[in-house]
Each structure stands twice: as structure tokens, then as C-alpha cells.
C-alpha positions in Angstrom: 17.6 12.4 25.8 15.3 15.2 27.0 12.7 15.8 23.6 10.0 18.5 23.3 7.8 18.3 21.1 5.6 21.1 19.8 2.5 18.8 19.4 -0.3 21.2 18.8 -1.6 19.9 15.7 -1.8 16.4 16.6 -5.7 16.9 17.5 -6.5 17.6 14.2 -7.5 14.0 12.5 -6.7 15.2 9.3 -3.0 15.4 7.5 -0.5 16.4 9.7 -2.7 16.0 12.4 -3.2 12.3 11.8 0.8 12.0 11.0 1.8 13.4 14.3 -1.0 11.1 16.3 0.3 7.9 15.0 4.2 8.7 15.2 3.3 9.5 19.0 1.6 6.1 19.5 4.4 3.8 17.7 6.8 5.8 19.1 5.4 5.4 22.7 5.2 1.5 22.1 9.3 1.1 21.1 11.1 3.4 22.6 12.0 3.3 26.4 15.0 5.4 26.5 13.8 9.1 25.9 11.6 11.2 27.4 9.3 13.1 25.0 7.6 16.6 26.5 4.6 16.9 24.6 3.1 20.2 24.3 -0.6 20.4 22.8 -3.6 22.9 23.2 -5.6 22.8 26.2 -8.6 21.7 25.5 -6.9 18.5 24.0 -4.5 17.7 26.9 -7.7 14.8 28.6 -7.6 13.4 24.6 -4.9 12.4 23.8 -3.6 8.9 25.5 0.1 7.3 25.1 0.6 4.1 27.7 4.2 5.0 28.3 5.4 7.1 31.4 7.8 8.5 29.2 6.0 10.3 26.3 4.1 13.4 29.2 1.5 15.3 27.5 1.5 19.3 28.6 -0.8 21.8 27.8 0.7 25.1 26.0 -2.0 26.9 27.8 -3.6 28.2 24.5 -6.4 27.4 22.5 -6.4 25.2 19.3 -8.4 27.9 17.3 -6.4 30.8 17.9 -3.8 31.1 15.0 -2.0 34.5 16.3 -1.3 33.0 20.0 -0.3 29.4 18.9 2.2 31.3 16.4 3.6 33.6 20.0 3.9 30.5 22.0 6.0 28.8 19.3 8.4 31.9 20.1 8.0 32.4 24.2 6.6 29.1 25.6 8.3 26.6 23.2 11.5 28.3 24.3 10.8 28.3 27.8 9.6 24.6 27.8 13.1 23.6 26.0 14.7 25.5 28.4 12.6 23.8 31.7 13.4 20.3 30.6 16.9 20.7 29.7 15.7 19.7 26.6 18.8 17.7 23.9 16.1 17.9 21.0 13.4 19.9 19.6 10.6 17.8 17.1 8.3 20.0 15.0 6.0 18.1 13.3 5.2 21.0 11.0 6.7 24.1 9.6 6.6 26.8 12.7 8.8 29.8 12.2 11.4 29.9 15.2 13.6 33.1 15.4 16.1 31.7 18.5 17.2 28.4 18.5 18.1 27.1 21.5 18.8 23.2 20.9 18.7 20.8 18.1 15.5 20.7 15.5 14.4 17.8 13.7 11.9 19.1 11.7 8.8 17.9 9.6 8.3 18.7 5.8 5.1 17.2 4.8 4.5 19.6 1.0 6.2 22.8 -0.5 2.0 23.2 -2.1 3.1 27.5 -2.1 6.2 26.6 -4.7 3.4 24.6 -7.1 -0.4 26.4 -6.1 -1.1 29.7 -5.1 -3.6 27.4 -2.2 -3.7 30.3 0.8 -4.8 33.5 1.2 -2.2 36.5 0.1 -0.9 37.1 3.9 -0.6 32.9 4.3 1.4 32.8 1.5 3.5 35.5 2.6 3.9 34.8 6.1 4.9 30.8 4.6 7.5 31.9 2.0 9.1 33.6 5.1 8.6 31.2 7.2 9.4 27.6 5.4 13.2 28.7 3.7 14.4 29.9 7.8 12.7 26.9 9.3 14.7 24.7 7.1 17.7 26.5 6.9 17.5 26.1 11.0 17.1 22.3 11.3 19.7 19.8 11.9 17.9 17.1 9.9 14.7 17.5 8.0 12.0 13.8 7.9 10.6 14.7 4.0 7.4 11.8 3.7 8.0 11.2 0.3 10.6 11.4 -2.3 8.4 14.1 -4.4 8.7 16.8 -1.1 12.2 16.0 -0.7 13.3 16.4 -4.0 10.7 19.9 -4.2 13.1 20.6 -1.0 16.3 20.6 -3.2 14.8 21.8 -6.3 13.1 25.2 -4.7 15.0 25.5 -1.5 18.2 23.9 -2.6 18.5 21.7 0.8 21.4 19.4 0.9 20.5 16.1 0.4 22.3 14.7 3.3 20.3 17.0 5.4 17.1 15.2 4.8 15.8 11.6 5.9 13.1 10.4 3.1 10.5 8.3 5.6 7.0 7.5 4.1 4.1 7.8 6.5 2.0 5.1 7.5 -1.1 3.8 7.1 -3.3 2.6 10.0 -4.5 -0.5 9.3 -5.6 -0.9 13.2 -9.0 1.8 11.6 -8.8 1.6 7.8 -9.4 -2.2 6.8 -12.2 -3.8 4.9 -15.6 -4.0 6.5 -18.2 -6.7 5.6 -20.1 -5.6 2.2 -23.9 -5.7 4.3 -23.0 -3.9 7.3 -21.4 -1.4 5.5 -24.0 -1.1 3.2 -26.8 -0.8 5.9 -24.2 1.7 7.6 -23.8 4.1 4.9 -27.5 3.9 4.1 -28.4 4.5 7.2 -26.5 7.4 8.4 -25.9 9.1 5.1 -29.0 8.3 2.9 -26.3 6.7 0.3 -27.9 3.9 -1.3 -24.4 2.0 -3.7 -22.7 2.3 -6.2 -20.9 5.7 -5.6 -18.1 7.6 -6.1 -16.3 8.8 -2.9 -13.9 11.9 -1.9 -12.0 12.4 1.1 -10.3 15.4 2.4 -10.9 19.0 2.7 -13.1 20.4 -0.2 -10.5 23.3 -1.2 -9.8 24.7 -4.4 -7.2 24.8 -6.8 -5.3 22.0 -4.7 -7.9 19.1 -4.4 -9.4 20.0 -8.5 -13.0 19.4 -7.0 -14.6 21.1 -10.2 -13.0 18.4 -12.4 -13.8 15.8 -10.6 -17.4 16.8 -9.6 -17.3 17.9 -13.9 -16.3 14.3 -14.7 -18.6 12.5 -12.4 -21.2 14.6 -14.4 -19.7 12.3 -17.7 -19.9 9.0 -15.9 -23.9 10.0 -14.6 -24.9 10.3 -17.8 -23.4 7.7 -19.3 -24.5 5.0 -16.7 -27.1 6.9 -14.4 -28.2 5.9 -10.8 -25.0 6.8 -8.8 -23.8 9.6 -6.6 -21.0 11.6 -5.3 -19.8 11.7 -1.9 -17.5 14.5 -0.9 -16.8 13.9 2.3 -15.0 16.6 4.2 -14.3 20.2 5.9 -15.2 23.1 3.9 -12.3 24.7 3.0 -10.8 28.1 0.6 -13.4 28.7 -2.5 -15.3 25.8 -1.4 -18.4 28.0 -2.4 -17.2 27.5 -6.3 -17.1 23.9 -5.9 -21.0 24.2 -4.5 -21.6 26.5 -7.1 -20.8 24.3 -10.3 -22.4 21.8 -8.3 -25.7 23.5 -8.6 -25.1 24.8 -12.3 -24.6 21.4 -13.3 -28.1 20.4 -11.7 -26.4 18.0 -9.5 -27.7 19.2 -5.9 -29.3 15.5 -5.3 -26.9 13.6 -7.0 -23.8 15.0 -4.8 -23.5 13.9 -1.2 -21.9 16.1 1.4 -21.5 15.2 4.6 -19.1 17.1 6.1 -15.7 15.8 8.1 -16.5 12.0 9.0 -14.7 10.5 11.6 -12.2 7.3 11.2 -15.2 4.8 12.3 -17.4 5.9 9.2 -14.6 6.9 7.3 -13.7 3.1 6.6 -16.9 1.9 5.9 -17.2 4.9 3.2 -14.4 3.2 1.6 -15.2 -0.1 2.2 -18.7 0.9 0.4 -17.5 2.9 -2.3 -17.9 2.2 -5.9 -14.3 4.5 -6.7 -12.1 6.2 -4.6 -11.5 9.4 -7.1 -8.7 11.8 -5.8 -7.4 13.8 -9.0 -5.7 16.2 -6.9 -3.5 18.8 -8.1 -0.5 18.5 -5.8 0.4 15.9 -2.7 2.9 16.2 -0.7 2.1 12.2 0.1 -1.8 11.9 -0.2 -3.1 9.3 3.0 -6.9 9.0 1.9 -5.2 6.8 -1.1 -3.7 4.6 0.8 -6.8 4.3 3.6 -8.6 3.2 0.6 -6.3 1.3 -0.5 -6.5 -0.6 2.7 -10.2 -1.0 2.6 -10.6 -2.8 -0.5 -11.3 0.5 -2.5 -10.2 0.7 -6.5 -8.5 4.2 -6.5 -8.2 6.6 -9.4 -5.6 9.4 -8.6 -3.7 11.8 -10.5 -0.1 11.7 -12.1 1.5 14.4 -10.7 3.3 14.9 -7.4 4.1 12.5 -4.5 1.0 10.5 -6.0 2.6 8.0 -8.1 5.2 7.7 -6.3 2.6 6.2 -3.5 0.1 4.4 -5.7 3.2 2.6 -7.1 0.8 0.7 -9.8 -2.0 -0.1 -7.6 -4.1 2.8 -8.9 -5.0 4.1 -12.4 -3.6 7.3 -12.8 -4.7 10.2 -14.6 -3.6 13.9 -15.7 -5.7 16.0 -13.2 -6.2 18.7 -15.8 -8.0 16.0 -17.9 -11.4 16.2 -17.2 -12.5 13.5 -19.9 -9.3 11.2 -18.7 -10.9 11.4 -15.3 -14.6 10.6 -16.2 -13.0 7.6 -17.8 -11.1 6.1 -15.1 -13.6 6.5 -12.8 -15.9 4.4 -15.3 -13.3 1.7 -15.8 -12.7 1.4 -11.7 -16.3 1.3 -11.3 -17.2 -1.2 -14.2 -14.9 -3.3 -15.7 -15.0 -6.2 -13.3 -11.2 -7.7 -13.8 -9.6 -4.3 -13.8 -11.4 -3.8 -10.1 -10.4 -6.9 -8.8 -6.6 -6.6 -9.8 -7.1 -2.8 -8.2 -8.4 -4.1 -5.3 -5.6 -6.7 -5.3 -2.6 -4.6 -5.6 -4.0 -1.9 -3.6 -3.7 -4.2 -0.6 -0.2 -5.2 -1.2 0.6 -1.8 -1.8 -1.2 -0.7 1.5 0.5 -3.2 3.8 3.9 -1.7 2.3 3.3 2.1 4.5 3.6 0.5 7.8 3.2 2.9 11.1 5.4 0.7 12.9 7.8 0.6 10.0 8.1 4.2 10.1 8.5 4.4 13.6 11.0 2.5 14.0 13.3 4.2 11.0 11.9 7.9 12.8 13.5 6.5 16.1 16.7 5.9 14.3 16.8 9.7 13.5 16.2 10.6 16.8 19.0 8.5 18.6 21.2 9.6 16.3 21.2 13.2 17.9 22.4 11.6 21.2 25.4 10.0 19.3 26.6 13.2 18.3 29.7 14.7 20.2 
């Protein structure tokens, strides 16, 4: 089969970004039979590297940070390249509204955040309610990456069932693994200034979705109850991030909370191999990846209740209600500080991490995908 894919998020090493990077690689390494038409922006055409002759990456011809043109080529060039390459199957790795369908869709569902959080600007929200219920309607099968989104799917956009393929995403244990204790000690010391124990974050530091208040609020608990540690939210700025800074500095914290902006995979797993915690009380997931790259590191994790998230953690965690600041301060403590409750965290959290395998997913995504050339 013929396969474009609209690929223009794959450069982005966060979410669906990350997702769509690793499905290209594993998919590259198993499957000889298709040829995938991979379409990303063009400054990231010389970036991105697949070893098989088969999987071609295009440029769209328009740049990654240009919203309103990325949104037109979806309609005019995404068409056109379907129609160029004779093309048996479309893949969108995320929601992109499509008004003319011109071959199969096999689309991506990664959250429904807008039926839980109001987490986007008015016209984002508006533009998505529009945009999520005619994409899925449109598809001939839907990959949801965890039973939480797929059951959100039927429960808000009343999908059939048999519609949707539940496959959990991977994590990459060729990046996140644990690092030895000193080097990663001396690494984190000497790049960030972060002398251990300390609390870590990862992912965009947006509000309501990611409940950085609580957490920086509960962290506040655990300081000054045990004194000497630190913070470390590391990641993008992202919507209201100035409230998070904000009760940051009313709660006197400025030296005590680290941020060092978006770290890239080769510091990112020495941050959790370093970490006291891995604290992630999020509101909503639609499968939460940082908890399972700690996981994989050796890092106890303390997550929230709700969502995809126990459904990932799976017991390898301790969970908490993410509207609970006190419940939170107290997790962390016990991650942090009770010696035989870390090491059975650490324990099961690399069972549970070696159970979201890439290749595992790639293999059952391939599935999927041959299954449209079966079809009369």
C-alpha cells in the first residue's frame, strides 16, 4: 500500500510529537511491504532519519510555527499529496480537521482534555469542538492510547467501539534508563546548579491541566517539614504559566524552585535518574509518558487518580486525588523518605515500564494498517 502521512508534528519532542517519532522508527524497522509518504515542515525535513527506503520524508513546504498555514495545507497539500501517490491510506497522528476525504483515515486520538478542562484559549476550544466530533466521524478506524481516551471517545462522542483499536504507547527505553547515581549527580549539579534530594516535574508548565499550583503548594508542605530540597519544573512555558510563577513568588519560594526550561532527552534521563520524586498530580491524561520515562529510570513516582493515569501506573505508583493538596505533600514525603516504600516503587516501576514496549506497539499499529489492504 501507498500511505501518507501527515507527519508535521513529529519534530516536536514532546507528546504527540514524541508518539509520532517513535511509531516512525519501529515502524521503519518491521515493515517492508508499504510505502509511507511522510510529510513534515521544512525546516525539519534534514532531521528526521528512518533507515528504510520505504518510509520517504517530504517537506509540506510550510513552516512548523505557522498555525493558520499548517491548518490550509491539511486541506490543499494533504489532498494533493494523497492524490500524487495514489495514496490506499491516510495516517493522522493527531486531530486535523479534513473537509474532503479522498481515501481511507486511520486516525490518532491521544485525549478529549476540552470534554474534562476548559485548557485553550476560547477560539481553540471552539475551533476543536468543531473539529475533533467530524474528524472522528470521518475515520475508518480510530488508535485511542489508552482505555481512559477510548472510553472518553464513547462516553462524549458516542464512537462505536468496534471503530476504535486501544494500543498503549511506548516507552523508549533505548533514552530513558537509569544512569549511574555519581555521574548523574555531577551532571545535574553541574548544568543546573541542583545539588539532591529534589522533587522533579516534567512537561509543559500549563494551567488548570498539569495542577502546578498544587503541587508547587504541596512541595511548600514537604520544605517545611524536612527542609534542604528543591523543585524542578522542568519544561515549556505554557497557558497561565505566569500564575504558576506567581504563587511561586508569594510563597517565597524563588530559590527553592528550579526552572529550567524544555530539557532535551539526554538530560531528561539523568533528571530522573537524579530525582528524589517524580511528582505529576495532573488533572487529566490522555496517557501521561513522563510517568513511565521515570518509571524507566529508577524514579519513585507520585501521580494522580484520575484519568488514563492509573490505568498506566497500574500499582507501580502511589496515587493521589489531584485536588488534594495535603494528600499530595504526603506522597511526595513517603516517595522521598520511607526507604522500603521507595525501593518497592522503584521495583515495580521497572516491571511496569518494560510492559509499554515501542516495538510492542508497533508491531500491533502494523496490524491496523495491513488490515486496510485486506479490505475488498
Amino acid at each position: 500500500m501507498n500511505i501518507v502521512v501527515n507527519g508535521r508534528f513529529s519534530q516536536y519532542k514532546t507528546g504527540v510529537g514524541r508518539v509520532i517519532e517513535n511509531y516512525l522508527r519501529h515502524l521503519s524497522r518491521i515493515d517492508s511491504r508499504n510505502t509511507y509518504y511522510i510529510y513534515v515542515n521544512r525546516e525539519f525535513v534534514d532531521l528526521i532519519r528512518l533507515d528504510n527506503p520505504n518510509f520517504v520524508v517530504l517537506s509540506n513546504g510550510v513552516s512548523g510555527g505557522n498555525a493558520l498555514l499548517n491548518h490550509l495545507w491539511t486541506q490543499t497539500g494533504l489532498l494533493r499529496a494523497i492524490h500524487r501517490h495514489q495514496a490506499d491510506l491516510a495516517i493522522l497522528p493527531q486531530i486535523n480537521l479534513i473537509l474532503r476525504k479522498r481515501c481511507p483515515i486511520l486516525l490518532f486520538q491521544h485525549d478529549l482534555i476540552e470534554y474534562h478542562l476548559v485548557n485553550q484559549r476560547w477560539y481553540k476550544m471552539w475551533f476543536r469542538s468543531f473539529a475533533i466530533p467530524r474528524a472522528v466521524r470521518l475515520a475508518d478506524r480510530i488508535v485511542s492510547v489508552s482505555r481512559s481516551t477510548t472510553e472518553d471517545m464513547r462516553k462524549f462522542l458516542g464512537t462505536p467501539l468496534e471503530k476504535v483499536v486501544t494500543i498503549h504507547s511506548g516507552v523508549d527505553l533505548e533514552r530513558f534508563g537509569p544512569r549511574d547515581p555519581a555521574e548523574s549527580a555531577w551532571r545535574i549539579r553541574d548544568k543546573y546548579g541542583i545539588e539532591a534530594p529534589y522533587v522533579l516535574y516534567v512537561g509543559t508548565l500549563t494551567l488548570p491541566q498539569k495542577n502546578l499550583i498544587r503541587l508547587v503548594e504541596a512541595f511548600n508542605l514537604v520544605l517545611q517539614r524536612r527542609g534542604g530540597i528543591k523543585l524542578l519544573l522542568a519544561g515549556a512555558m505554557g497557558k497561565d504559566s505566569h500564575l504558576i510563577l506567581r504563587r511561586i513568588a508569594e510563597l517565597g519560594l524563588d530559590q527553592q524552585v528550579i526552572l529550567p526550561g524544555y530539557v532535551d532527552d539526554d538530560d531528561l534521563a539523568y533528571l530522573y535518574s537524579a530525582a528524589g520524586v517524580f511528582s505529576f498530580p495532573s488533572e487529566y491524561e490522555g496517557l501521561g509518558m513522563p510517568v513511565l520515562e521515570a518509571m524507566a529510570c529508577g524514579c519513585p513516582v507520585v501521580t494522580s487518580n484520575v484519568s488514563s493515569l492509573p490505568e498506566v501506573a497500574d500499582g507501580a505508583a502511589l496515587l493521589v486525588d489531584p485536588h488534594d493538596t495535603q494528600a499530595i505533600a504526603t506522597a511526595i514525603d513517603k516517595a522521598m523518605y520511607d526507604t522500603e516504600l521507595r525501593q518497592m516503587l522503584v521495583k515495580e516501576g521497572f516491571a511496569r515500564a518494560r510492559e509499554f514496549s515501542w516495538e510492542k506497539a508497533a508491531g500491533r499499529l502494523l496490524e491496523v494498517i495491513n488490515s486496510f489492504g485486506q479490505r475488498p
